[in-house]
HTML snippet that shows the backbone in 3Dmol.js (N, CA, C, O; Angstrom):
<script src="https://3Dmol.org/build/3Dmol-min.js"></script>
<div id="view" style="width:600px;height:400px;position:relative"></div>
<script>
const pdb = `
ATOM      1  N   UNK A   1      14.771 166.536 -45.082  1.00  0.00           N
ATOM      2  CA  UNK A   1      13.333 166.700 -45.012  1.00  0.00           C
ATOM      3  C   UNK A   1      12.704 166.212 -46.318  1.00  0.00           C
ATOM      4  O   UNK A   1      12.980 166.584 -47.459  1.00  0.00           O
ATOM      5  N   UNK A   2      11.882 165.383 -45.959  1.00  0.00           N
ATOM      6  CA  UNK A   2      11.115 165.357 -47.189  1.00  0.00           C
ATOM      7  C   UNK A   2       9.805 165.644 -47.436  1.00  0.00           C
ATOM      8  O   UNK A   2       8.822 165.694 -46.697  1.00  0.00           O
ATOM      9  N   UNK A   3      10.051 165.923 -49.263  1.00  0.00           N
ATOM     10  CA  UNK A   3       9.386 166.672 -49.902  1.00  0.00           C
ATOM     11  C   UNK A   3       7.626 165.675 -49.826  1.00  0.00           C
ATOM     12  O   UNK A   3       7.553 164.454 -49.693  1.00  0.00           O
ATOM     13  N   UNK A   4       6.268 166.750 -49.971  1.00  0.00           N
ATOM     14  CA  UNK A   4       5.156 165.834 -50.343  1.00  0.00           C
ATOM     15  C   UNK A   4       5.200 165.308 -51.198  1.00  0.00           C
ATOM     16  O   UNK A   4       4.631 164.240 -50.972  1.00  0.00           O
ATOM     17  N   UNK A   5       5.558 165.338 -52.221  1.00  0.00           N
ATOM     18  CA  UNK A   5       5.866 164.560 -53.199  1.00  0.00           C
ATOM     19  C   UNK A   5       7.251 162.991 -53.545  1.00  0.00           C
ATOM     20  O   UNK A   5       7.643 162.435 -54.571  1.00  0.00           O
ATOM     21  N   UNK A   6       7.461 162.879 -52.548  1.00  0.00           N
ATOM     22  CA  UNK A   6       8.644 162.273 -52.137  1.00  0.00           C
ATOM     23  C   UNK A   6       7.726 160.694 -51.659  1.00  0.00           C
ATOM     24  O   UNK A   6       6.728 160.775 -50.943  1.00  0.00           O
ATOM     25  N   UNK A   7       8.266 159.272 -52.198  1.00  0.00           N
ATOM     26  CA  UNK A   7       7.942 157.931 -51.866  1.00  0.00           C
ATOM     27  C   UNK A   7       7.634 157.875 -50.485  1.00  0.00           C
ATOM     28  O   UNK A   7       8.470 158.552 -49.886  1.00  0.00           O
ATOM     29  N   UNK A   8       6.811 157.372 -49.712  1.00  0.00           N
ATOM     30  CA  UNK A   8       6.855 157.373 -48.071  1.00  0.00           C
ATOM     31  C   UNK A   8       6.015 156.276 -48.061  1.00  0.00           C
ATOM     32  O   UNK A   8       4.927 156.148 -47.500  1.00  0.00           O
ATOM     33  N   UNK A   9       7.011 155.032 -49.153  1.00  0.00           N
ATOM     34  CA  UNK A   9       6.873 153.222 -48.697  1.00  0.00           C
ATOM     35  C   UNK A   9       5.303 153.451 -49.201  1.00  0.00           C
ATOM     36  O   UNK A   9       4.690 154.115 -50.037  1.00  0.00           O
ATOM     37  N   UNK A  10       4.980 152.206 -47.871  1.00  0.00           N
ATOM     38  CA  UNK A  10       3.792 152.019 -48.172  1.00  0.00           C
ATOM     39  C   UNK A  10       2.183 152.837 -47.430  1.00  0.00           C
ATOM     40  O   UNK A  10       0.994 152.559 -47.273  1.00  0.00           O
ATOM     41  N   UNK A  11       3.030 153.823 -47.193  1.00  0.00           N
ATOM     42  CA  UNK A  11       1.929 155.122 -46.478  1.00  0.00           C
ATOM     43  C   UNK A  11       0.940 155.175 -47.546  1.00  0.00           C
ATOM     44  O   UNK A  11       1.385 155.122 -48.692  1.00  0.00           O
ATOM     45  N   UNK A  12      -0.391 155.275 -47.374  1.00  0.00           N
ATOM     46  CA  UNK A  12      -1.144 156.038 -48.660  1.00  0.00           C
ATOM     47  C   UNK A  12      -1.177 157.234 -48.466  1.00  0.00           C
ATOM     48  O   UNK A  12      -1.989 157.687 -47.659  1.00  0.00           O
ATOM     49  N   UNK A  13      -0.327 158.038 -49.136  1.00  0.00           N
ATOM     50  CA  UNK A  13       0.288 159.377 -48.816  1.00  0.00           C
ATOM     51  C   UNK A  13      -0.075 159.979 -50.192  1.00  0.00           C
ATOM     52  O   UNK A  13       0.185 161.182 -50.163  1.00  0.00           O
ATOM     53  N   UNK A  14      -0.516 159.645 -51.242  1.00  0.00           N
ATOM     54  CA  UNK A  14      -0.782 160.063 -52.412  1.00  0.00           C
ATOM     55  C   UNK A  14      -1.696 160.006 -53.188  1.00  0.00           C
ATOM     56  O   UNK A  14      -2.049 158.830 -53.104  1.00  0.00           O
ATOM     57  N   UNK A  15      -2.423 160.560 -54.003  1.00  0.00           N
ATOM     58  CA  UNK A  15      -3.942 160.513 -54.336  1.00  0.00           C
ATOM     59  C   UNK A  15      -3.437 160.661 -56.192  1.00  0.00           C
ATOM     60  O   UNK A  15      -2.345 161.048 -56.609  1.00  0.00           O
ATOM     61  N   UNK A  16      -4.378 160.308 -56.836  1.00  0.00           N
ATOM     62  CA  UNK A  16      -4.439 159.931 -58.618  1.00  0.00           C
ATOM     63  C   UNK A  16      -5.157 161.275 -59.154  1.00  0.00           C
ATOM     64  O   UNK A  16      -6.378 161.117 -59.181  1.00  0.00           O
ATOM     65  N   UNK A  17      -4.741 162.560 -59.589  1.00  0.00           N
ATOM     66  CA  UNK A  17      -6.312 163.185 -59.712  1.00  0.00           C
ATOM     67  C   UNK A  17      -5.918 163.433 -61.124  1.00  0.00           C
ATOM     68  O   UNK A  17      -4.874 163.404 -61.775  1.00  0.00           O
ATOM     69  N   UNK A  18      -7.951 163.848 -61.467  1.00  0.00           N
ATOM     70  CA  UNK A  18      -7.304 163.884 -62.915  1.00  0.00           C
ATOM     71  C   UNK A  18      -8.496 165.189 -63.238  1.00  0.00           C
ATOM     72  O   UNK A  18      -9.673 165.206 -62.876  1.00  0.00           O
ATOM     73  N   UNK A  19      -7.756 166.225 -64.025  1.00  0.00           N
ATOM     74  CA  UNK A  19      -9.268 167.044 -64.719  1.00  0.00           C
ATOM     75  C   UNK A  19      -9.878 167.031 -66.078  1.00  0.00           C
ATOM     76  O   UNK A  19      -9.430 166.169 -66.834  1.00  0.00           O
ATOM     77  N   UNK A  20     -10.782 167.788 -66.527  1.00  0.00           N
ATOM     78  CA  UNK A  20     -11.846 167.542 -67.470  1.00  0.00           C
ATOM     79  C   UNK A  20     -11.023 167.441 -68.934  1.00  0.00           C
ATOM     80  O   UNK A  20     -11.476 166.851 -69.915  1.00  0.00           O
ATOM     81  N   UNK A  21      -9.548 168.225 -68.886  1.00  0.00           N
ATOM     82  CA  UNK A  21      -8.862 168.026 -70.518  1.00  0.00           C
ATOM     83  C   UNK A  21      -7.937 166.399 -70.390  1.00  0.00           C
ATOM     84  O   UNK A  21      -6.947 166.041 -71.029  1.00  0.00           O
ATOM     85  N   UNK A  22      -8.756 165.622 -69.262  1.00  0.00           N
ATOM     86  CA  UNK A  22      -7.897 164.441 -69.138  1.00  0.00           C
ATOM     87  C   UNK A  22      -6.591 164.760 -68.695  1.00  0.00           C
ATOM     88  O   UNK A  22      -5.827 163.866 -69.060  1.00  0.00           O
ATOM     89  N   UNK A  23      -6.133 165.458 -68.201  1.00  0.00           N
ATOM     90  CA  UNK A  23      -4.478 165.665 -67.453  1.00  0.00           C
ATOM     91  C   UNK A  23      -4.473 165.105 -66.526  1.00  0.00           C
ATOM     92  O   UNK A  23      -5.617 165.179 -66.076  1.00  0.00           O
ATOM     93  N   UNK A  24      -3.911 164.581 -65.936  1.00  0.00           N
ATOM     94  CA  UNK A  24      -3.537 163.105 -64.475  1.00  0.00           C
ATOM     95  C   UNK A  24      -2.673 163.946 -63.598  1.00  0.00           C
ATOM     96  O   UNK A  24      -2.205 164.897 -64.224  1.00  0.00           O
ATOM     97  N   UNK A  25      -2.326 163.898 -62.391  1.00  0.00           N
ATOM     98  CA  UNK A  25      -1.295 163.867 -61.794  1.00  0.00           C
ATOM     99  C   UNK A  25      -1.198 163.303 -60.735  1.00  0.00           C
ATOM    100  O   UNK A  25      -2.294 162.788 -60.514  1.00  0.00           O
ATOM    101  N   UNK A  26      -0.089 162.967 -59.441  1.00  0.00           N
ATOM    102  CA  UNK A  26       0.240 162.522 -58.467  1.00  0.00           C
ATOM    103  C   UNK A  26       0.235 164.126 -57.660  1.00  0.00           C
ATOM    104  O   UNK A  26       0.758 165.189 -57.995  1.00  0.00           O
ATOM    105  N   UNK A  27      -0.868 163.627 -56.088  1.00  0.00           N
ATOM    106  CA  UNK A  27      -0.928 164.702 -55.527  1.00  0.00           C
ATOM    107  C   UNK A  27      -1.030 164.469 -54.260  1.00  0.00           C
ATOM    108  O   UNK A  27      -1.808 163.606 -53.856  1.00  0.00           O
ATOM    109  N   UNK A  28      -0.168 165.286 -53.321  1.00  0.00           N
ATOM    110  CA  UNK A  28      -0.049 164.817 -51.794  1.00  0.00           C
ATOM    111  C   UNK A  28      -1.554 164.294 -51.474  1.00  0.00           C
ATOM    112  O   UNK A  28      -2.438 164.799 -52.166  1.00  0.00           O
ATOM    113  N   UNK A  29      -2.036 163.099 -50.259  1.00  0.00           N
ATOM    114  CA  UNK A  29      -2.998 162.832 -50.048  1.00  0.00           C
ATOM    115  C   UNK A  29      -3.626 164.015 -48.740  1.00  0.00           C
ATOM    116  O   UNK A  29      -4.788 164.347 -48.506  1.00  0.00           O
ATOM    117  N   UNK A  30      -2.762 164.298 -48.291  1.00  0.00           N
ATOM    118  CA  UNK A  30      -3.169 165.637 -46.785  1.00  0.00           C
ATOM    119  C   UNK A  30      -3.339 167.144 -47.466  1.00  0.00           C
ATOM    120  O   UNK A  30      -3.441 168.135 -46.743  1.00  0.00           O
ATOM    121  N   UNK A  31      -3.363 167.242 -49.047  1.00  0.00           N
ATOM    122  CA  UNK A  31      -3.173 168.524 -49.232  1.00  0.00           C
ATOM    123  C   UNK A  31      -4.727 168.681 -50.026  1.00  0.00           C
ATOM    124  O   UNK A  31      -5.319 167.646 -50.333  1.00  0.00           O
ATOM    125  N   UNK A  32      -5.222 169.770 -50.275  1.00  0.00           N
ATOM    126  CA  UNK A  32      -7.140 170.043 -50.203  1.00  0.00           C
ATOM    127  C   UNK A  32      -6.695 169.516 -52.387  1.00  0.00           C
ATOM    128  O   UNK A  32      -5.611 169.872 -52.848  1.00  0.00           O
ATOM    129  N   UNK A  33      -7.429 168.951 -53.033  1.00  0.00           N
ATOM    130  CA  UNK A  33      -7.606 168.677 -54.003  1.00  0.00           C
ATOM    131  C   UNK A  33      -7.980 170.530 -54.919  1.00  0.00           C
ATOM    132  O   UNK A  33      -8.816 171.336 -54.513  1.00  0.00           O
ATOM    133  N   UNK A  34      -7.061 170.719 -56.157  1.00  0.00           N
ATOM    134  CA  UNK A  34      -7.406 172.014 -56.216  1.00  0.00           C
ATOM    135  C   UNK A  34      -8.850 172.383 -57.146  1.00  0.00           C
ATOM    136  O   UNK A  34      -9.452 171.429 -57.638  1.00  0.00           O
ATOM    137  N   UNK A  35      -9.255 173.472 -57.314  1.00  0.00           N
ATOM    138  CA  UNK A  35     -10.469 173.142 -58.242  1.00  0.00           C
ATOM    139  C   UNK A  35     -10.201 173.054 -59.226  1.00  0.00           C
ATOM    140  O   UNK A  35      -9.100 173.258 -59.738  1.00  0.00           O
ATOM    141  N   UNK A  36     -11.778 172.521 -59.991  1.00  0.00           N
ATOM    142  CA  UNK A  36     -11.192 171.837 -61.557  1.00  0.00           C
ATOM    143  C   UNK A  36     -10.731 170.343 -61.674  1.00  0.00           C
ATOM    144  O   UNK A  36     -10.746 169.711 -62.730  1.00  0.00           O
ATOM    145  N   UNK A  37     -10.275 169.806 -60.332  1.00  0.00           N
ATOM    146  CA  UNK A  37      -9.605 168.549 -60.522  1.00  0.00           C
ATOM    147  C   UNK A  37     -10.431 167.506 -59.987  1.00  0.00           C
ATOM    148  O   UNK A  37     -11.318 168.153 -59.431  1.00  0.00           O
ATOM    149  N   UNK A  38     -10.682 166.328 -59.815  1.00  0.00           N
ATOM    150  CA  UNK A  38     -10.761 165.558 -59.087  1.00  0.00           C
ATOM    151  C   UNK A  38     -10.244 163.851 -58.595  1.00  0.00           C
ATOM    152  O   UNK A  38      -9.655 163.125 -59.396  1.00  0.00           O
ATOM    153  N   UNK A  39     -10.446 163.584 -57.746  1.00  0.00           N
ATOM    154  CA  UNK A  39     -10.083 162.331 -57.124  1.00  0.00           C
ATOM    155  C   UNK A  39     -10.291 160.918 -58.020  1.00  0.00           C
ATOM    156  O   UNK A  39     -11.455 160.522 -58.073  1.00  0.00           O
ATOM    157  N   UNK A  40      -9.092 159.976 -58.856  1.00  0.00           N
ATOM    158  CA  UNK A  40      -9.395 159.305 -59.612  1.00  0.00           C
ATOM    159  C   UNK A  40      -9.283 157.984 -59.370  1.00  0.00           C
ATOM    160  O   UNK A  40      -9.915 157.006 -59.768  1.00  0.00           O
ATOM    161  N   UNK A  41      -7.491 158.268 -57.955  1.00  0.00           N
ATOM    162  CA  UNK A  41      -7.659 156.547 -57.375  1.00  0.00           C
ATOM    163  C   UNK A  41      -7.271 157.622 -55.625  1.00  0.00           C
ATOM    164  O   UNK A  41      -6.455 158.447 -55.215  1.00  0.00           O
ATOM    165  N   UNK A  42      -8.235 157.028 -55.240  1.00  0.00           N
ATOM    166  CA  UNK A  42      -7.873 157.443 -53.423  1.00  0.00           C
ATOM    167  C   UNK A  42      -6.565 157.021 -52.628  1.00  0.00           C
ATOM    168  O   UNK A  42      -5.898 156.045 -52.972  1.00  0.00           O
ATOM    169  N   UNK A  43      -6.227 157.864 -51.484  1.00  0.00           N
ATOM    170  CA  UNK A  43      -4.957 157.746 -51.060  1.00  0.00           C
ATOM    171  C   UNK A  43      -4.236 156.408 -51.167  1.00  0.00           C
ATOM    172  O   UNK A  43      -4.838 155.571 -50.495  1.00  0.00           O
ATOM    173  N   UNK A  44      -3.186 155.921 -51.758  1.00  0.00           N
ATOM    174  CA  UNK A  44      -2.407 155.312 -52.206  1.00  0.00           C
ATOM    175  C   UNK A  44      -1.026 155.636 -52.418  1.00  0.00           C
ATOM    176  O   UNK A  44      -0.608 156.683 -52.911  1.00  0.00           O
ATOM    177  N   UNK A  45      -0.235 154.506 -51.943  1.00  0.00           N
ATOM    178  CA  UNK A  45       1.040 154.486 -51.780  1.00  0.00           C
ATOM    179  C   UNK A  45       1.691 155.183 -53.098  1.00  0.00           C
ATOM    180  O   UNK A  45       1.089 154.791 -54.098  1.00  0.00           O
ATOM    181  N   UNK A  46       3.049 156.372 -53.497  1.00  0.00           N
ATOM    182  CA  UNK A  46       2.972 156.939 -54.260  1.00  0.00           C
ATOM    183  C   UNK A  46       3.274 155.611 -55.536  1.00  0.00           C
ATOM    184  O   UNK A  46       2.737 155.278 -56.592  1.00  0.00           O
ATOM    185  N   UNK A  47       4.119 155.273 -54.937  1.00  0.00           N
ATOM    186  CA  UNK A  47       4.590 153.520 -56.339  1.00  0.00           C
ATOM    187  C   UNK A  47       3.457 153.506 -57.023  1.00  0.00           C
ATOM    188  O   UNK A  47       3.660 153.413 -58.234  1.00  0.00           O
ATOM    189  N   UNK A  48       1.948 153.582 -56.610  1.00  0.00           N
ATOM    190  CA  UNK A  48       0.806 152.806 -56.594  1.00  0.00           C
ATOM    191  C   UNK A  48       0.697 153.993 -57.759  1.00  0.00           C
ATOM    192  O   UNK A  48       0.679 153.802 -58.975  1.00  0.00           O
ATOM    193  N   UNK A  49       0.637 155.145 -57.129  1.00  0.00           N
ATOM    194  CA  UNK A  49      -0.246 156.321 -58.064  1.00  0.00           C
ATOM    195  C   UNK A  49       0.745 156.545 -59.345  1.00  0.00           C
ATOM    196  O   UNK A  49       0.242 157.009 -60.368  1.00  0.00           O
ATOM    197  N   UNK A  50       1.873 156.288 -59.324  1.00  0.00           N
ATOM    198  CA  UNK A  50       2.905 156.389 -60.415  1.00  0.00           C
ATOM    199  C   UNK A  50       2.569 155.332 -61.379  1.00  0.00           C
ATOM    200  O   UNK A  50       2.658 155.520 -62.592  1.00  0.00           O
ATOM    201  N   UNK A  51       2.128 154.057 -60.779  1.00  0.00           N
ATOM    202  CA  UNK A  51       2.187 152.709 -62.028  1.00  0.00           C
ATOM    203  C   UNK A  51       0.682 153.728 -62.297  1.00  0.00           C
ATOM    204  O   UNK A  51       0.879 154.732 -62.982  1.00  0.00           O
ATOM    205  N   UNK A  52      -0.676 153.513 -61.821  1.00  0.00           N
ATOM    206  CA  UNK A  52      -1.661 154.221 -62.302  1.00  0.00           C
ATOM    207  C   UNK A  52      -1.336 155.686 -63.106  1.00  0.00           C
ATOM    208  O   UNK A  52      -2.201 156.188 -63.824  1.00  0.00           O
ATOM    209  N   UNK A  53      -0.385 156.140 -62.971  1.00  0.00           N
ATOM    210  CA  UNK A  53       0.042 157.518 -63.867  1.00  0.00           C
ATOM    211  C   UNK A  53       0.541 156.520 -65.559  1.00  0.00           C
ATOM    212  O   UNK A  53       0.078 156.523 -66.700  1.00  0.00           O
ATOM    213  N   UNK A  54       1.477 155.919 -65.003  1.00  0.00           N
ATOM    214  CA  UNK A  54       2.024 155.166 -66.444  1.00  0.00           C
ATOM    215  C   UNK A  54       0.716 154.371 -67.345  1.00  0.00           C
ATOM    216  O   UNK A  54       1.024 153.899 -68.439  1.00  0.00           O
ATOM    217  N   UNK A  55      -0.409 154.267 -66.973  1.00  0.00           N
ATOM    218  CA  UNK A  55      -1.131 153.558 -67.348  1.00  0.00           C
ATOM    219  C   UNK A  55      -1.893 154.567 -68.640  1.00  0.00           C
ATOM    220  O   UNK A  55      -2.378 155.650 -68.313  1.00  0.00           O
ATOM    221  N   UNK A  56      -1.929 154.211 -69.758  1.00  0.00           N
ATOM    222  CA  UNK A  56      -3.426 155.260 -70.548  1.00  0.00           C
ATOM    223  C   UNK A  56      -5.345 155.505 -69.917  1.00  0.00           C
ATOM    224  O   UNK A  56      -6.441 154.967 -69.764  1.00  0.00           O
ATOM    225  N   UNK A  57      -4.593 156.667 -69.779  1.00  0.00           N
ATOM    226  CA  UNK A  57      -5.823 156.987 -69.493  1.00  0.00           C
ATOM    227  C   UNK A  57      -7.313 157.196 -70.116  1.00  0.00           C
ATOM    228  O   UNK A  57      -7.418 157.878 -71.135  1.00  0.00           O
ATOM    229  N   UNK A  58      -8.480 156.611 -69.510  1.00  0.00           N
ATOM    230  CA  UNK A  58      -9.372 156.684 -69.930  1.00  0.00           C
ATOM    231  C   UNK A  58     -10.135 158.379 -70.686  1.00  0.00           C
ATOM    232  O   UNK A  58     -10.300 159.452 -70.106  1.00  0.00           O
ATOM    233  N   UNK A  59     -10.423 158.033 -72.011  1.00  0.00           N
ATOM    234  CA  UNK A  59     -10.882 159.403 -72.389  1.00  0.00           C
ATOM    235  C   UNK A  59     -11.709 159.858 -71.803  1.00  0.00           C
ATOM    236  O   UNK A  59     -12.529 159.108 -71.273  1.00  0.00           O
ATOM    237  N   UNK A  60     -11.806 161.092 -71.686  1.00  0.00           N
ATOM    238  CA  UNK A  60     -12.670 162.122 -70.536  1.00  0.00           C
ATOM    239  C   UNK A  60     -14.201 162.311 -71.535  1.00  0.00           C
ATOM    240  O   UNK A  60     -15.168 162.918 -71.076  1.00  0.00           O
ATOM    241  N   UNK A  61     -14.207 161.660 -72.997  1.00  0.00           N
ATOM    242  CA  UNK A  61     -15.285 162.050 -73.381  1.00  0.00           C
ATOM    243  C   UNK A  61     -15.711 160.704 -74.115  1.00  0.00           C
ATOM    244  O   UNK A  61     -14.825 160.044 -74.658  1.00  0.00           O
ATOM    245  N   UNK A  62     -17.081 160.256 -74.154  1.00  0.00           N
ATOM    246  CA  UNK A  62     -16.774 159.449 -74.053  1.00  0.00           C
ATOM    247  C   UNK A  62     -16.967 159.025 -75.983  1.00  0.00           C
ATOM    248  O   UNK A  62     -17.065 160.106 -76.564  1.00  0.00           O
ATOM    249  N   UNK A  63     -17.021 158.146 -76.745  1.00  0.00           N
ATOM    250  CA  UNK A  63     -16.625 158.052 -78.422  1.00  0.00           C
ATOM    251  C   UNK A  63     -18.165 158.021 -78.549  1.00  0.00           C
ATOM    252  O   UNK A  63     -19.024 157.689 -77.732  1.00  0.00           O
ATOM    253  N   UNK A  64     -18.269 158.543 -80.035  1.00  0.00           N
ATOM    254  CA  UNK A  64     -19.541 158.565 -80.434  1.00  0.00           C
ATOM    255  C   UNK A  64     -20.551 157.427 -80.272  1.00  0.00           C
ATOM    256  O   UNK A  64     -21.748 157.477 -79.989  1.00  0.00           O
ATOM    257  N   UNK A  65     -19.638 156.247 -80.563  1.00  0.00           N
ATOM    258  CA  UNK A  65     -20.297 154.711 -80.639  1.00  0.00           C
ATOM    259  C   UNK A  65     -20.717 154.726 -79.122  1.00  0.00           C
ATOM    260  O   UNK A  65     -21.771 154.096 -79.038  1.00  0.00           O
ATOM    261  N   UNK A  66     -20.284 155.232 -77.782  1.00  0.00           N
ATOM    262  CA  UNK A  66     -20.976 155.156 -77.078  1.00  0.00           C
ATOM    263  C   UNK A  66     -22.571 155.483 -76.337  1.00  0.00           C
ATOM    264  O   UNK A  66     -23.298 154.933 -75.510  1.00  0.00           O
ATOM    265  N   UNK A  67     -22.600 156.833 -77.266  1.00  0.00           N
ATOM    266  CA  UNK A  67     -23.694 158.108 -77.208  1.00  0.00           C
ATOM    267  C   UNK A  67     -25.027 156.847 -77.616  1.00  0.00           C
ATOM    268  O   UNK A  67     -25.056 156.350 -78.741  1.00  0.00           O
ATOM    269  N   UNK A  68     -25.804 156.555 -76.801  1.00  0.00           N
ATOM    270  CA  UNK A  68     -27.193 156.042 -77.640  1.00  0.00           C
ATOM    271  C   UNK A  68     -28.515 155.879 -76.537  1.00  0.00           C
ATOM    272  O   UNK A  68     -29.618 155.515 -76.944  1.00  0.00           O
TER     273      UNK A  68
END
`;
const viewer = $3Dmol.createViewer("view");
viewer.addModel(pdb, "pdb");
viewer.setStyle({}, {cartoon: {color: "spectrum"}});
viewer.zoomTo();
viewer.render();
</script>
């Protein structure tokens, strides 16, 4: 049996979420998003959400030089 978290090819079976201290994770796509978190790349094959996990993530705040 496999696990939700388990490769299933090229199903988009997996969702990117990420919350407000910037923490990322890989999260079944059929399971309710928990609070606090949200949706960063939409259901996607897990390969997909793993290379997007390996990637640096964008800061959740944004640098002073941006503020104007």
């Amino acid at each position: 049996m496999l696990s939700p978290f388990d490769d299933r090819g090229d199903e988009p079976s997996h969702l990117l979420l990420a919350n407000e201290a910037g923490d990322r994770c890989v999260w079944p796509a059929f399971a309710e998003v928990p609070a606090g978190w949200r949706t960063v790349l939409p259901a996607s094959p897990h390969r997909t959400c793993l290379a997007a996990l390996r990637q640096p993530a964008p800061s959740p705040h944004p640098s002073q030089g941006d503020a104007q």
